[in-house]
PDB file of N, CA, C and O in Angstrom:
ATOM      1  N   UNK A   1     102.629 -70.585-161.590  1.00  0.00           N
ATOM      2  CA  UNK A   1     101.642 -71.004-160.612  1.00  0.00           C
ATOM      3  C   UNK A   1     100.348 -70.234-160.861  1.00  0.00           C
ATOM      4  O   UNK A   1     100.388 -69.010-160.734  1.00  0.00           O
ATOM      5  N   UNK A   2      98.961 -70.957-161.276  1.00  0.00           N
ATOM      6  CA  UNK A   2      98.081 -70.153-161.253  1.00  0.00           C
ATOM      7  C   UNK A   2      97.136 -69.993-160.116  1.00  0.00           C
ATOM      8  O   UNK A   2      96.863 -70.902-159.333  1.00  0.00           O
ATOM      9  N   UNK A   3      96.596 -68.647-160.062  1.00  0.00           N
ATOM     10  CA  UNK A   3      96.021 -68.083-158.955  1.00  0.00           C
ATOM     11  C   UNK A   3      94.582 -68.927-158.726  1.00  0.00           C
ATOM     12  O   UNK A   3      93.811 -69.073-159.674  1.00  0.00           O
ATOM     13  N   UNK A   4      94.319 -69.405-157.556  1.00  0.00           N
ATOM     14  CA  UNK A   4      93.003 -69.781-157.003  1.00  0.00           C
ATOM     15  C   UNK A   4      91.725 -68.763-157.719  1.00  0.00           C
ATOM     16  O   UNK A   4      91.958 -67.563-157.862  1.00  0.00           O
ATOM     17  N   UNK A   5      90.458 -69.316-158.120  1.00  0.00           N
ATOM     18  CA  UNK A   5      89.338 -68.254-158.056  1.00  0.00           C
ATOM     19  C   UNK A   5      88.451 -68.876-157.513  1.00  0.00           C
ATOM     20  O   UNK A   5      88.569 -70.090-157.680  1.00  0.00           O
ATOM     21  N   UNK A   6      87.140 -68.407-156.609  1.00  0.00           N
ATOM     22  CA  UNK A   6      85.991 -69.085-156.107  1.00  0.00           C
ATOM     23  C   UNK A   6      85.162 -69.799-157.079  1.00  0.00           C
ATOM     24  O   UNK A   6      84.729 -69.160-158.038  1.00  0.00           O
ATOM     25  N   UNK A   7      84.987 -70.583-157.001  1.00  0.00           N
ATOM     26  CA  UNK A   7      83.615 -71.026-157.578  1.00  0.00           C
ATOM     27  C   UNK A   7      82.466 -71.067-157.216  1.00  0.00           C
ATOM     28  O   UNK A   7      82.108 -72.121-156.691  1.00  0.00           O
ATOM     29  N   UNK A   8      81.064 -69.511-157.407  1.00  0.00           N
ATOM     30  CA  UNK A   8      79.978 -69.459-156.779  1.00  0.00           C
ATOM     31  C   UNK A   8      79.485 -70.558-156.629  1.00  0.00           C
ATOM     32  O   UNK A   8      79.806 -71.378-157.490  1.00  0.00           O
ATOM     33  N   UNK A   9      78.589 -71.008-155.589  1.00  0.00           N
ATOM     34  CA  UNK A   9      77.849 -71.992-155.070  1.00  0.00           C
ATOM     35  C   UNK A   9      76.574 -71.466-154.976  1.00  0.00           C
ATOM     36  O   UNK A   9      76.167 -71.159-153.856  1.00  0.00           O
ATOM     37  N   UNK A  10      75.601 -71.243-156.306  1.00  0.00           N
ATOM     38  CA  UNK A  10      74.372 -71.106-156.084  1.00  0.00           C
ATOM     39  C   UNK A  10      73.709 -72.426-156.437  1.00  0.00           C
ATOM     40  O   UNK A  10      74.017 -73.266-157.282  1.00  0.00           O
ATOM     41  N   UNK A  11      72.848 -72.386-155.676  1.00  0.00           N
ATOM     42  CA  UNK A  11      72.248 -73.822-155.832  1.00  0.00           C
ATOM     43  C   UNK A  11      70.961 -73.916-156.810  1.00  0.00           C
ATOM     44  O   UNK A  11      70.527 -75.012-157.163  1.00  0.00           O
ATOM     45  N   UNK A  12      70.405 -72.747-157.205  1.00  0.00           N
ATOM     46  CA  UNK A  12      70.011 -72.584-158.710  1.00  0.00           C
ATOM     47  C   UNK A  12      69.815 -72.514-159.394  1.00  0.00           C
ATOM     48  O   UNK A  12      68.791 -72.098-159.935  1.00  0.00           O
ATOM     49  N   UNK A  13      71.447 -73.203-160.017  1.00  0.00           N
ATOM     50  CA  UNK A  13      72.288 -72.404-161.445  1.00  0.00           C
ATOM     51  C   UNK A  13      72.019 -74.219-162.516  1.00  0.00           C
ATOM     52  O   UNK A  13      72.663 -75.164-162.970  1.00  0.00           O
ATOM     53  N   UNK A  14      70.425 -73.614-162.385  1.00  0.00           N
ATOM     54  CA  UNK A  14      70.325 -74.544-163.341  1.00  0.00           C
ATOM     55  C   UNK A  14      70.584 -75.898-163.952  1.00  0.00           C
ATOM     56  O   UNK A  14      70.660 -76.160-165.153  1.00  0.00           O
ATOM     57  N   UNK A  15      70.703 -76.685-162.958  1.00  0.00           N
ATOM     58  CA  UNK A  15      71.356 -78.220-162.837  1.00  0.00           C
ATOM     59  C   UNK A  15      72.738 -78.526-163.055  1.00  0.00           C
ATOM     60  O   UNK A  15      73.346 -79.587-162.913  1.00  0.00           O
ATOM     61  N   UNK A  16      73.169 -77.240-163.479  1.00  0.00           N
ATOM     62  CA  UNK A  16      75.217 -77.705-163.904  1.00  0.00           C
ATOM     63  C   UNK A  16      75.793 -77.588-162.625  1.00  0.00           C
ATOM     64  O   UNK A  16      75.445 -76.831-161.719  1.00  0.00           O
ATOM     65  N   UNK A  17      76.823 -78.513-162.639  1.00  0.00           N
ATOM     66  CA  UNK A  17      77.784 -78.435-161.565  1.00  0.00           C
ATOM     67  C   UNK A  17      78.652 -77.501-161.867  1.00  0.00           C
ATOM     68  O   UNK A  17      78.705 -77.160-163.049  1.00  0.00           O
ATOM     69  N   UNK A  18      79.645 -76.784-160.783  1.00  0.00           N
ATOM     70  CA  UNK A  18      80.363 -75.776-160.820  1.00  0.00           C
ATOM     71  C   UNK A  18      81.554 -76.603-162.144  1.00  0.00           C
ATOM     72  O   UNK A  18      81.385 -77.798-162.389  1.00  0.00           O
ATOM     73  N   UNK A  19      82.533 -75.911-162.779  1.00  0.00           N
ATOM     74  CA  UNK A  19      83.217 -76.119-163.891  1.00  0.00           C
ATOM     75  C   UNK A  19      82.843 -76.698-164.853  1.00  0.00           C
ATOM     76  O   UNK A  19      83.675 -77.165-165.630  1.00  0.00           O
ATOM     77  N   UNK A  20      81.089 -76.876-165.146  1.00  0.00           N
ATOM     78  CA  UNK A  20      80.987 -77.438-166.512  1.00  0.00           C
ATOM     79  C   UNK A  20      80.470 -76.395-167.479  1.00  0.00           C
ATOM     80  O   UNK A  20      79.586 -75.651-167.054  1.00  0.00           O
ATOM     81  N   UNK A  21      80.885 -76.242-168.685  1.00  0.00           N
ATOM     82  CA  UNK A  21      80.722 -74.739-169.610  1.00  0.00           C
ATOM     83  C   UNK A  21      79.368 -75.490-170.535  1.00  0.00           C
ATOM     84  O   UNK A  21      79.306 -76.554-171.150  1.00  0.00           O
ATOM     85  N   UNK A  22      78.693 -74.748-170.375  1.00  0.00           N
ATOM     86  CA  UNK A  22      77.201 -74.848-170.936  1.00  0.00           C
ATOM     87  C   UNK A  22      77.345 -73.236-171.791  1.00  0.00           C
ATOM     88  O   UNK A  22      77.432 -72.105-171.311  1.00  0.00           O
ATOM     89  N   UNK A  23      77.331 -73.592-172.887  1.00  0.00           N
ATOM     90  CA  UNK A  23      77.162 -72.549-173.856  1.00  0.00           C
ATOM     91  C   UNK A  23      75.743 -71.715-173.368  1.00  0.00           C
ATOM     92  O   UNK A  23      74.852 -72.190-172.666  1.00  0.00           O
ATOM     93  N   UNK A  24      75.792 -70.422-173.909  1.00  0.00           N
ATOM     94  CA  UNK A  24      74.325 -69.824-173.904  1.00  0.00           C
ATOM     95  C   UNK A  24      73.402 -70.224-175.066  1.00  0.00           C
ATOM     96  O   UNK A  24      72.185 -70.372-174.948  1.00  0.00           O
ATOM     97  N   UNK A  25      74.166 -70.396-176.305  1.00  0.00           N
ATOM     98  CA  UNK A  25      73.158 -70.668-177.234  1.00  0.00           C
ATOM     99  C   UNK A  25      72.436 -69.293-177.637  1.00  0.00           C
ATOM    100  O   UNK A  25      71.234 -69.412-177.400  1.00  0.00           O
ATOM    101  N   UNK A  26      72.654 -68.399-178.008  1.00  0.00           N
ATOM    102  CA  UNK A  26      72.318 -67.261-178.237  1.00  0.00           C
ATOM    103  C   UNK A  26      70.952 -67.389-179.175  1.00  0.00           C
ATOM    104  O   UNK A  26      69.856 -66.888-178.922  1.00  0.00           O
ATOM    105  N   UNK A  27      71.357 -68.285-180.452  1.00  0.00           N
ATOM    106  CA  UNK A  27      70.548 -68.591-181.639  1.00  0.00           C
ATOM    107  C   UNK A  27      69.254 -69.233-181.237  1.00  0.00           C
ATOM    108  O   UNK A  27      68.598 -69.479-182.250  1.00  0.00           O
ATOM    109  N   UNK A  28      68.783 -69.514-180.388  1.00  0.00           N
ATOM    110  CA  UNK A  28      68.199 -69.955-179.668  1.00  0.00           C
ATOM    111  C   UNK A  28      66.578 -69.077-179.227  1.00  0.00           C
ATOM    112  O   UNK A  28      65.479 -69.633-179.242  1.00  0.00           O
ATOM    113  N   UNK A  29      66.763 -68.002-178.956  1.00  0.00           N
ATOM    114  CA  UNK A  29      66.194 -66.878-178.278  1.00  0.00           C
ATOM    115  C   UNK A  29      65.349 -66.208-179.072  1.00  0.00           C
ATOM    116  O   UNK A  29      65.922 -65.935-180.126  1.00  0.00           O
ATOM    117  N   UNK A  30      64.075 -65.761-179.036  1.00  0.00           N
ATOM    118  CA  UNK A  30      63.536 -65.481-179.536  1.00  0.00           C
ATOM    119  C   UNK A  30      64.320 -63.516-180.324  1.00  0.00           C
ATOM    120  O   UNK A  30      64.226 -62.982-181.430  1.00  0.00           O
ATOM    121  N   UNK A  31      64.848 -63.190-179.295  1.00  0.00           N
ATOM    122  CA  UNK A  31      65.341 -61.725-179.754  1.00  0.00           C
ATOM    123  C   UNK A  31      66.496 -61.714-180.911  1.00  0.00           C
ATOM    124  O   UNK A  31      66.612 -60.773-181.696  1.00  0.00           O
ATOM    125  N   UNK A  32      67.320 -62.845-180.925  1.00  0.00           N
ATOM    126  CA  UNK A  32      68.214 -63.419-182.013  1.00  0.00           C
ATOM    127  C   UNK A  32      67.507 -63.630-183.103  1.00  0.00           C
ATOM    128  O   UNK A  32      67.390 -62.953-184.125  1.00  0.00           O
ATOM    129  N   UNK A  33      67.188 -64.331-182.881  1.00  0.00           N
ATOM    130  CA  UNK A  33      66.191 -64.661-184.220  1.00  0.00           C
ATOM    131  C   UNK A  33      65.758 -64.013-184.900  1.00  0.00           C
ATOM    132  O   UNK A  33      65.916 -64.132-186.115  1.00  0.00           O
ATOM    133  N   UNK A  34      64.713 -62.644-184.073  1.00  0.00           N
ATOM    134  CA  UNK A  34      64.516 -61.237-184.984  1.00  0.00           C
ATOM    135  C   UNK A  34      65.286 -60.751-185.906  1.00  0.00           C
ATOM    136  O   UNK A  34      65.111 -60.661-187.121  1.00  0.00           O
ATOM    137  N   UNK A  35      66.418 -60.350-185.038  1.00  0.00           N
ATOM    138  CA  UNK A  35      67.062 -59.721-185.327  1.00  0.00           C
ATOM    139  C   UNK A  35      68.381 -60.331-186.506  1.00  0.00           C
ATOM    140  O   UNK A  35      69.135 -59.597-187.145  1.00  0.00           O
ATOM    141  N   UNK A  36      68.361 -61.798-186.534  1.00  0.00           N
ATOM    142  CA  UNK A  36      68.988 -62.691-187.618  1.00  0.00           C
ATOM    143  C   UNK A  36      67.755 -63.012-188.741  1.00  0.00           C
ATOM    144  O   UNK A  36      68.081 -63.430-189.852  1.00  0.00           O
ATOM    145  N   UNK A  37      66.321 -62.798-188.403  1.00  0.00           N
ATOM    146  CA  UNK A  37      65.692 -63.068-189.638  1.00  0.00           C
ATOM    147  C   UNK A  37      65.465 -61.385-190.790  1.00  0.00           C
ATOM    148  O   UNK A  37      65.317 -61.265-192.006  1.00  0.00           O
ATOM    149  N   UNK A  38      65.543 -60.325-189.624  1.00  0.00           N
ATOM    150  CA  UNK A  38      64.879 -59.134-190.642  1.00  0.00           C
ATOM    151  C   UNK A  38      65.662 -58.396-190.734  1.00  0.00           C
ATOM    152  O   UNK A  38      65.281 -57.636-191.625  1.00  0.00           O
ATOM    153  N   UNK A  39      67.162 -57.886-190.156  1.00  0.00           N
ATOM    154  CA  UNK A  39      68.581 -57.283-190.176  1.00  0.00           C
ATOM    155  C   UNK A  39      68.553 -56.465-191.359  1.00  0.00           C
ATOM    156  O   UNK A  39      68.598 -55.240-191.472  1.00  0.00           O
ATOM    157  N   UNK A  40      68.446 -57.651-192.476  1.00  0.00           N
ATOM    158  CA  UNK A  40      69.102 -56.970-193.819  1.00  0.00           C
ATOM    159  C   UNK A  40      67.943 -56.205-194.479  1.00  0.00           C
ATOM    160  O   UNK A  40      67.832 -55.204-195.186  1.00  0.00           O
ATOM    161  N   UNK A  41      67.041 -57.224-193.874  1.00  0.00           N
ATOM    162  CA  UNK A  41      65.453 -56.291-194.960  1.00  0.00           C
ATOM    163  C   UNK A  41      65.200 -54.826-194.190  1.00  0.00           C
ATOM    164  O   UNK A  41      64.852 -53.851-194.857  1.00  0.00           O
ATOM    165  N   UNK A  42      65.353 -54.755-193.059  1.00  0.00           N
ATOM    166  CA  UNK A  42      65.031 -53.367-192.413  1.00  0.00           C
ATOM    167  C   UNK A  42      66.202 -52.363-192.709  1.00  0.00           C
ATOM    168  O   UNK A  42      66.055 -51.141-192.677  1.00  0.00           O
ATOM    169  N   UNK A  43      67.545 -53.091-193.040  1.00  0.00           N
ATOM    170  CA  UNK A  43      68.649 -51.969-193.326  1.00  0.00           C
ATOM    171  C   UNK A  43      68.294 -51.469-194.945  1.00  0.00           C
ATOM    172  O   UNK A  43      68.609 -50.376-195.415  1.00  0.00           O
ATOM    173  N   UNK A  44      67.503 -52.642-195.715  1.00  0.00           N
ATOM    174  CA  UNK A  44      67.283 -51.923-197.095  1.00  0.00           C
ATOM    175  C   UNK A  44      66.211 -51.007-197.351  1.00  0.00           C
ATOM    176  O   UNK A  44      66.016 -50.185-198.247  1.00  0.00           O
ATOM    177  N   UNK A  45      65.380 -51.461-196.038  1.00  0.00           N
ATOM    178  CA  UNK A  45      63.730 -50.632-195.951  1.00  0.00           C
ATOM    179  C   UNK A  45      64.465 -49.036-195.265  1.00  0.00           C
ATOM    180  O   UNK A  45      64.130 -47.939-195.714  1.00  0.00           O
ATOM    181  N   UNK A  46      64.975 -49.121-194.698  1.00  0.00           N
ATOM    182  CA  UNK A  46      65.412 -47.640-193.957  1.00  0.00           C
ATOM    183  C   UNK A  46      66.232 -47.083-195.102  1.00  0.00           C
ATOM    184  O   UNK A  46      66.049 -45.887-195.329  1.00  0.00           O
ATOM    185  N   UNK A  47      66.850 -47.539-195.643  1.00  0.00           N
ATOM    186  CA  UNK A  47      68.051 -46.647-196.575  1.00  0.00           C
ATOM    187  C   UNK A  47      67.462 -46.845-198.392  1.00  0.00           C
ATOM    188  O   UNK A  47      68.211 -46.665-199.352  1.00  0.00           O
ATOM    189  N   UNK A  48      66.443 -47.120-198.468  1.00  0.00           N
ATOM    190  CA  UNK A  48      65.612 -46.688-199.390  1.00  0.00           C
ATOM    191  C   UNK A  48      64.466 -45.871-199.237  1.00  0.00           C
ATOM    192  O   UNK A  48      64.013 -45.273-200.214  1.00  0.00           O
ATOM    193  N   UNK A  49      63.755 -45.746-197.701  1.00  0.00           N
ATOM    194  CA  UNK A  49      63.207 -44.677-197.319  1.00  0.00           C
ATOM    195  C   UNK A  49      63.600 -43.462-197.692  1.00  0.00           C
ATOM    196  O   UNK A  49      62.821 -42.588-198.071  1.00  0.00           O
ATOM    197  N   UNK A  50      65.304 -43.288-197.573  1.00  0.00           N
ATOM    198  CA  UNK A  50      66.188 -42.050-197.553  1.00  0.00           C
ATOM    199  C   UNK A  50      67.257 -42.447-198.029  1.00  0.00           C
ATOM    200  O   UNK A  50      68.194 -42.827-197.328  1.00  0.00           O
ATOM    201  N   UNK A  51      67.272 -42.410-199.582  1.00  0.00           N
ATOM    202  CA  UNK A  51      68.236 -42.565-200.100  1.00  0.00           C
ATOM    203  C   UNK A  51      69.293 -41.544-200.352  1.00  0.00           C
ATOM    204  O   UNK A  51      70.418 -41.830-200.761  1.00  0.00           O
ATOM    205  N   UNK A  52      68.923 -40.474-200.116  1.00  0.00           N
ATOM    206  CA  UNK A  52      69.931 -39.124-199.960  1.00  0.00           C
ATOM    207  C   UNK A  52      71.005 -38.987-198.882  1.00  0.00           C
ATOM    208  O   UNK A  52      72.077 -38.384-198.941  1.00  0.00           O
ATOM    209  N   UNK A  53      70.397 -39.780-197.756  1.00  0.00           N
ATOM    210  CA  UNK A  53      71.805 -40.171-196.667  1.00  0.00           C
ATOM    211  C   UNK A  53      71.356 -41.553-196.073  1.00  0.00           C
ATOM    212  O   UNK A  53      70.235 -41.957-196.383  1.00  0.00           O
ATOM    213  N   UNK A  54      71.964 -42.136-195.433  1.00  0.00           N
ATOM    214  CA  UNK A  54      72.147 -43.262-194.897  1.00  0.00           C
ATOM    215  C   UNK A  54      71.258 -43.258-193.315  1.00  0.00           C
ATOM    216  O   UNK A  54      71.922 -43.439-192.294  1.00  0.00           O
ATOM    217  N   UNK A  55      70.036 -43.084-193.235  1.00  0.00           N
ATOM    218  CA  UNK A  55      69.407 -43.240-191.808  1.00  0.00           C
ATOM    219  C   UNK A  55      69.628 -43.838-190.740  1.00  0.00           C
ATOM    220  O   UNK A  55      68.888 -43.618-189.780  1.00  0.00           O
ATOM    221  N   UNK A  56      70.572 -44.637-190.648  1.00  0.00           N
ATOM    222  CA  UNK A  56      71.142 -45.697-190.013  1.00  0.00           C
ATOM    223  C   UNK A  56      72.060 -45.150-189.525  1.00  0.00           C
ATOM    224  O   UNK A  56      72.881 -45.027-190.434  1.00  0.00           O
ATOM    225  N   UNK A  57      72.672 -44.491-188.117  1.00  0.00           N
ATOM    226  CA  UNK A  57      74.132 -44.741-187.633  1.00  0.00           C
ATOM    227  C   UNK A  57      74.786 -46.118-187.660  1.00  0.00           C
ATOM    228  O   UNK A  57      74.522 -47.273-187.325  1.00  0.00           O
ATOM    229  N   UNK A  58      75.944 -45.299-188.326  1.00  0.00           N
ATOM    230  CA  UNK A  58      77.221 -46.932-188.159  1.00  0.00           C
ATOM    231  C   UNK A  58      77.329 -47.812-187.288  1.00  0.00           C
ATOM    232  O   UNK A  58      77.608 -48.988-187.521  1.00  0.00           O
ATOM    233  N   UNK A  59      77.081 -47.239-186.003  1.00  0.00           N
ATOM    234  CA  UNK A  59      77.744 -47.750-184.759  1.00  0.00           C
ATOM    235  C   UNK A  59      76.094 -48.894-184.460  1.00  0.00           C
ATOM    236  O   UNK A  59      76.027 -49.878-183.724  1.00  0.00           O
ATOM    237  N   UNK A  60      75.120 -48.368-185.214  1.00  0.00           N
ATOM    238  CA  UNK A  60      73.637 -49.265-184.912  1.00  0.00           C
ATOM    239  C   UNK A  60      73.914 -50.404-185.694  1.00  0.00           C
ATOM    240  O   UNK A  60      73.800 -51.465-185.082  1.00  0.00           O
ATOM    241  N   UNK A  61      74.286 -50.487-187.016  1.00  0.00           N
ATOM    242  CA  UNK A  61      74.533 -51.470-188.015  1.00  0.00           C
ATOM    243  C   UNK A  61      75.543 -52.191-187.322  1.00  0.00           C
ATOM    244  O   UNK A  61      75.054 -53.284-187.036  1.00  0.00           O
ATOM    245  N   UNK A  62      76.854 -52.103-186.864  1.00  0.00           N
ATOM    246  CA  UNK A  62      78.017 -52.457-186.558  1.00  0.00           C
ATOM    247  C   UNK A  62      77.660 -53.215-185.174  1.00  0.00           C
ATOM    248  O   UNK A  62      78.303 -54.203-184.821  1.00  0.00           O
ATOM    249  N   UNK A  63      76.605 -52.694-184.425  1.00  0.00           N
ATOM    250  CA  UNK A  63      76.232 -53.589-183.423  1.00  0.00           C
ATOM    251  C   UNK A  63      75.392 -54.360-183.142  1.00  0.00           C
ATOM    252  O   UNK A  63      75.380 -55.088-182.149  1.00  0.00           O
ATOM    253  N   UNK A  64      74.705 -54.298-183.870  1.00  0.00           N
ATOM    254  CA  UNK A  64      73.697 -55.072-184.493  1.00  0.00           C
ATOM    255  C   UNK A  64      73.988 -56.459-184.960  1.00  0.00           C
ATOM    256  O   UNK A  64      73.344 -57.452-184.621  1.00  0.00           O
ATOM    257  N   UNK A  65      75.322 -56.437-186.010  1.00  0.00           N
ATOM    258  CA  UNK A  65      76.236 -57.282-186.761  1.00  0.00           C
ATOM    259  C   UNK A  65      76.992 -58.201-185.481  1.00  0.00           C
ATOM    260  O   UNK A  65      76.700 -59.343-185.125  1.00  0.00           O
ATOM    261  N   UNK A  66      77.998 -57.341-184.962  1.00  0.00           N
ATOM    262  CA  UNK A  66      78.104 -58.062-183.602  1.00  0.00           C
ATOM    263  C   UNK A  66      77.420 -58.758-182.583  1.00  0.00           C
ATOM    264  O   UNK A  66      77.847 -59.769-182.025  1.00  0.00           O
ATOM    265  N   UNK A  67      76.423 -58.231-182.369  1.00  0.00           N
ATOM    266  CA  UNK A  67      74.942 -59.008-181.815  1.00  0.00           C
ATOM    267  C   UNK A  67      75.149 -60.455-182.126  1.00  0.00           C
ATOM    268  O   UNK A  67      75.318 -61.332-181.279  1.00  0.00           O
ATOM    269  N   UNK A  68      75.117 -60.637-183.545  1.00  0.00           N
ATOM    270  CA  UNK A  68      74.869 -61.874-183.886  1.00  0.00           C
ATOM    271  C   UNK A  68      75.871 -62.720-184.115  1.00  0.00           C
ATOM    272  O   UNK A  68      75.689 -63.845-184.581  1.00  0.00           O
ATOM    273  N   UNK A  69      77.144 -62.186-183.767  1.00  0.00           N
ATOM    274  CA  UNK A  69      78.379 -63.102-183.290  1.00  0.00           C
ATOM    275  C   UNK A  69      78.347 -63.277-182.471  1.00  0.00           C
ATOM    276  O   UNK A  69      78.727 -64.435-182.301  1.00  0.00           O
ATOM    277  N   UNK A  70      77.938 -62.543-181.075  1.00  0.00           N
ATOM    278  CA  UNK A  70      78.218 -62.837-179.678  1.00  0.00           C
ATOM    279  C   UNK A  70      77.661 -64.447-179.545  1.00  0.00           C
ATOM    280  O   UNK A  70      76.601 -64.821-180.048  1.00  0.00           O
ATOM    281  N   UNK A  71      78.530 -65.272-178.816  1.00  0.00           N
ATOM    282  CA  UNK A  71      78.190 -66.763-178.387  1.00  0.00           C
ATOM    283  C   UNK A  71      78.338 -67.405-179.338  1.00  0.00           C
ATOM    284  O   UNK A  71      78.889 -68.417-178.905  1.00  0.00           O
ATOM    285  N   UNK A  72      78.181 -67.553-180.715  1.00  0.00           N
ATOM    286  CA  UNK A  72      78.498 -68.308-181.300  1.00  0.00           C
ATOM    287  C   UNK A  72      79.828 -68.664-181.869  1.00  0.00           C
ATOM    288  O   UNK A  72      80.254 -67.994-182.810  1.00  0.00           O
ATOM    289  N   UNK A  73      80.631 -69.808-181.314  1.00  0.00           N
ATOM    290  CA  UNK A  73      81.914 -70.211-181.130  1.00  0.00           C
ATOM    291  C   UNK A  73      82.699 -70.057-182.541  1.00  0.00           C
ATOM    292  O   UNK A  73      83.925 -70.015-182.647  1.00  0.00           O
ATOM    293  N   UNK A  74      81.938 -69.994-183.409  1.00  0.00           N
ATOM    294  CA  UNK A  74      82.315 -69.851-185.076  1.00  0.00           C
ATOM    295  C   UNK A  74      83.508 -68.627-184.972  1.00  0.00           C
ATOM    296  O   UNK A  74      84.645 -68.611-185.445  1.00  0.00           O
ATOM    297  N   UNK A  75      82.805 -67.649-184.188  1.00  0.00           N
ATOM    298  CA  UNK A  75      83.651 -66.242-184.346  1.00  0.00           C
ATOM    299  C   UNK A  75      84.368 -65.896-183.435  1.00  0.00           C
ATOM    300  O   UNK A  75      84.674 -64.728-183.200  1.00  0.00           O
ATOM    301  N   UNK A  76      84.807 -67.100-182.664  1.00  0.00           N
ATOM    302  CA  UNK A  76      85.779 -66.964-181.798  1.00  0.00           C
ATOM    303  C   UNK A  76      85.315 -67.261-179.990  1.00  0.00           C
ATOM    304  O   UNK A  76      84.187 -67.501-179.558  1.00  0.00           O
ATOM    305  N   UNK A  77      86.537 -67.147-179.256  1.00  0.00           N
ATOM    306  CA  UNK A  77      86.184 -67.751-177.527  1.00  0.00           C
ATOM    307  C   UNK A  77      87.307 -67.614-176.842  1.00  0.00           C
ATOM    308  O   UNK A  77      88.466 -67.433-177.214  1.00  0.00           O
ATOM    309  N   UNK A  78      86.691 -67.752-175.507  1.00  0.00           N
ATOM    310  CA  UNK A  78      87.819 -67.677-174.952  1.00  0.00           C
ATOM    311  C   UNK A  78      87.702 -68.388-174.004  1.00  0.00           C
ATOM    312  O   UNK A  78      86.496 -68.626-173.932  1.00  0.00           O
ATOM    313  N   UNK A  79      88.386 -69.056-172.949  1.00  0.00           N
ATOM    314  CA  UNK A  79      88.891 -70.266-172.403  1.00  0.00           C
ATOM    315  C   UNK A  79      89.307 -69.892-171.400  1.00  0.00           C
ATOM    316  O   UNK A  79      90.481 -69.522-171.415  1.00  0.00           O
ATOM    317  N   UNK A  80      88.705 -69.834-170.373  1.00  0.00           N
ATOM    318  CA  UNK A  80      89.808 -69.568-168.763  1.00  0.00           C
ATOM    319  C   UNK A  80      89.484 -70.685-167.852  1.00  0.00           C
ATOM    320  O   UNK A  80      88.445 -71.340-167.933  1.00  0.00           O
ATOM    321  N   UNK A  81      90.604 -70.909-166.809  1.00  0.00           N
ATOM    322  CA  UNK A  81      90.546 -72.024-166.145  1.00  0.00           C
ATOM    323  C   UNK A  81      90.849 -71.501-164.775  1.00  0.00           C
ATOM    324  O   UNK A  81      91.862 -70.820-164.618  1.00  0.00           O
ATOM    325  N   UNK A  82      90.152 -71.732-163.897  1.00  0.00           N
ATOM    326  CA  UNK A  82      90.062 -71.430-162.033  1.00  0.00           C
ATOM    327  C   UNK A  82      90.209 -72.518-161.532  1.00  0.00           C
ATOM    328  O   UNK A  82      89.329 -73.271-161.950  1.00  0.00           O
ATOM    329  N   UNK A  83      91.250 -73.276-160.451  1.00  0.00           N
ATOM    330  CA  UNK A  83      91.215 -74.081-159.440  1.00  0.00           C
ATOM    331  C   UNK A  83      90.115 -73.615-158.645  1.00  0.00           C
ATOM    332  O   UNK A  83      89.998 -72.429-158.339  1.00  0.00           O
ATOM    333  N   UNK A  84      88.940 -74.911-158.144  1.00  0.00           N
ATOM    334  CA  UNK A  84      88.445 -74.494-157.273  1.00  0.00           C
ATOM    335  C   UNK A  84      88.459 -74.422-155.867  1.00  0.00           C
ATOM    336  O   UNK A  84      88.980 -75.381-155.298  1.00  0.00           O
ATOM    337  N   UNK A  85      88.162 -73.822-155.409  1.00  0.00           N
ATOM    338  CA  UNK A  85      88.919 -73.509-153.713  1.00  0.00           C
ATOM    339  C   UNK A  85      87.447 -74.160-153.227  1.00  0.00           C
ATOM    340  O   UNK A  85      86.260 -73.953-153.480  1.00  0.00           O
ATOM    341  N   UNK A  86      88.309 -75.166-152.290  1.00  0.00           N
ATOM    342  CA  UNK A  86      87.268 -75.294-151.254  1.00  0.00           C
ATOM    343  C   UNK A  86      87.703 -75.406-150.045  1.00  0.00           C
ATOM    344  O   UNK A  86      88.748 -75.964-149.708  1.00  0.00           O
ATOM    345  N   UNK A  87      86.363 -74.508-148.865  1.00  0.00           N
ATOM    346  CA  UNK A  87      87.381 -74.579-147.372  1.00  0.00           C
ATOM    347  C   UNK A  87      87.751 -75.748-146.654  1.00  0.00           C
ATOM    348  O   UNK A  87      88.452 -75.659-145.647  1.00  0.00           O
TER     349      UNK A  87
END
């Protein structure tokens, strides 16, 4: 038996009715885009600046990389389903 969840009722939320999944579209956005057009050229511009160590923390590259998976369904999703309660 699955559990009831609310379905907010803001009035809005952008012309969708409650249970219809409207992607974000990440690729879309001007900050994506940056960051999907110059990624690789700024990781070669920084680590040829300083080629003696790596200027870059891992965890900046690594999220950075992730950045540009988030939303796009290619790299995966996930799927949940709420009955909606109404009084």
């Amino acid at each position: 038996m699955s559990t009831p969840c609310p379905v907010p009722r803001d009035p809005g939320s952008a012309g969708t009715s409650p249970g219809v999944y409207q992607r974000r579209r990440p690729e879309r956005t001007v900050p994506y885009q940056a960051v999907q057009e110059h990624l690789e050229t700024w990781l070669a511009d920084q680590r040829e600046a300083d080629p003696q160590r790596d200027p870059i923390p891992a965890y900046v590259e690594r999220d950075l990389r992730r950045y540009l998976e988030c939303g796009i369904l290619a790299y995966g999703f996930a799927r949940a389903y709420c009955e909606v309660v109404r009084p």
